[in-house]
C-alpha positions in Angstrom: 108.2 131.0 20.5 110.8 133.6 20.9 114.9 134.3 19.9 117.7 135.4 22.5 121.0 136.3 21.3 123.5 134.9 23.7 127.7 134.7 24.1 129.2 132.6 26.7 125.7 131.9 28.6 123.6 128.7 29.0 119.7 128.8 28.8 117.9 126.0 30.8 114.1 125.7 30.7 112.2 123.6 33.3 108.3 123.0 32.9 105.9 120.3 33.5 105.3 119.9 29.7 107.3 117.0 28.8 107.8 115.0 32.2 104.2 114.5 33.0 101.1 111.6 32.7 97.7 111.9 33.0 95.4 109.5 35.5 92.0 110.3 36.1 91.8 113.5 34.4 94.6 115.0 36.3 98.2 115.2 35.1 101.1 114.8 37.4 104.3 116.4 36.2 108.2 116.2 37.8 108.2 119.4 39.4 107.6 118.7 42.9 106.2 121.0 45.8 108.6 120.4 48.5 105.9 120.9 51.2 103.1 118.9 50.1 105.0 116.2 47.3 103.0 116.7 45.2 103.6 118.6 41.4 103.7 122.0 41.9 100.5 124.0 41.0 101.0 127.5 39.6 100.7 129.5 36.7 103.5 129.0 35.0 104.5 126.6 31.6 107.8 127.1 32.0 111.2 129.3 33.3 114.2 129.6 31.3 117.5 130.6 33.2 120.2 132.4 31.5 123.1 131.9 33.5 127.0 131.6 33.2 126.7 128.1 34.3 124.3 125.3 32.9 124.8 123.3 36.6 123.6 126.5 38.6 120.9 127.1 35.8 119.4 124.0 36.0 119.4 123.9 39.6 117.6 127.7 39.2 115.0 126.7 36.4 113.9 124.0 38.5 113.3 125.9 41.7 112.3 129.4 40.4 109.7 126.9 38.4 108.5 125.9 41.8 108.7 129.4 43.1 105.9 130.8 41.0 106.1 134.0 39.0 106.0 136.9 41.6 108.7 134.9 44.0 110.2 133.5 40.9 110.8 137.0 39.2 111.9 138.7 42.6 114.6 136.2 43.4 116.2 135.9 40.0 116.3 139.9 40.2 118.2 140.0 43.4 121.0 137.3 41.3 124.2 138.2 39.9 124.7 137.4 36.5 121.2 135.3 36.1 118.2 136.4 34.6 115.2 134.7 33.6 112.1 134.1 31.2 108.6 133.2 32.3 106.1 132.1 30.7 102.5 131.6 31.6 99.4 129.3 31.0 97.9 132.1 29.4 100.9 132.6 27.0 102.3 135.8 28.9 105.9 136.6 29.1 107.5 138.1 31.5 111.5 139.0 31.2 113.5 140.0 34.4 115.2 143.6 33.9 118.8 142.3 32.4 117.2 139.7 29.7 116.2 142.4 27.5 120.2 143.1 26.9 120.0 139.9 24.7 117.5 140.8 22.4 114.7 139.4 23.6 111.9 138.7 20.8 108.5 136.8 20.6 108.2 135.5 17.0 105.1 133.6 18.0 101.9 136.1 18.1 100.2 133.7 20.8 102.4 134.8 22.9 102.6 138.5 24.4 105.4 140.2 26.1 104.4 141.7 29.7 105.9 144.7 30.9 105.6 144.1 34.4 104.4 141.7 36.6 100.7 141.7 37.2 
């Protein structure tokens, strides 16, 4: 859905979209919320880390997942070295500020690139 142009980085995506099954209508997915066990429940499809390390950006794909957008977004911000890609249910984007130095770009029209988030 979209290109990055990357040099001695890792990119790590966590999302409930191929971990899951369905029982009763409801799907349950690998993501847990640490509070209530259950699969977390938020808005997102999926975070992609872009990190120095693929250990420390799959721990961080995993829990900013969990974190939710807003939370997500301000913690990767406040990272060294780390930046992130999130992308909604409703096919939004949202880049944190040093992602766009590796030429972010959306080559699927579905989905649209947010400027801020909402």
């Amino acid at each position: 859905m979209a290109t990055v142009e990357v040099k001695d980085k890792t990119l790590v995506t966590s999302g409930p979209y191929e971990r899951y099954f369905e029982e009763d209508g409801k799907i349950y997915h690998h993501i847990l919320d640490t509070e209530s066990g259950y699969p977390v429940d938020n808005e997102l499809m999926s975070v992609t880390i872009i990190a120095d390390s693929s250990i420390d950006a799959d721990a961080l794909s995993t829990a900013v997942f969990a974190m939710g957008l807003k939370r997500g977004m301000s913690f990767v911000e406040k990272l060294d070295n780390v930046d992130a890609i999130f992308i909604t249910k409703d096919y939004k984007v949202y880049v944190t500020s040093g992602a766009k130095e590796y030429n972010f770009m959306i080559t699927d029209k579905e989905f649209q690139l947010m400027e801020a988030v909402e």
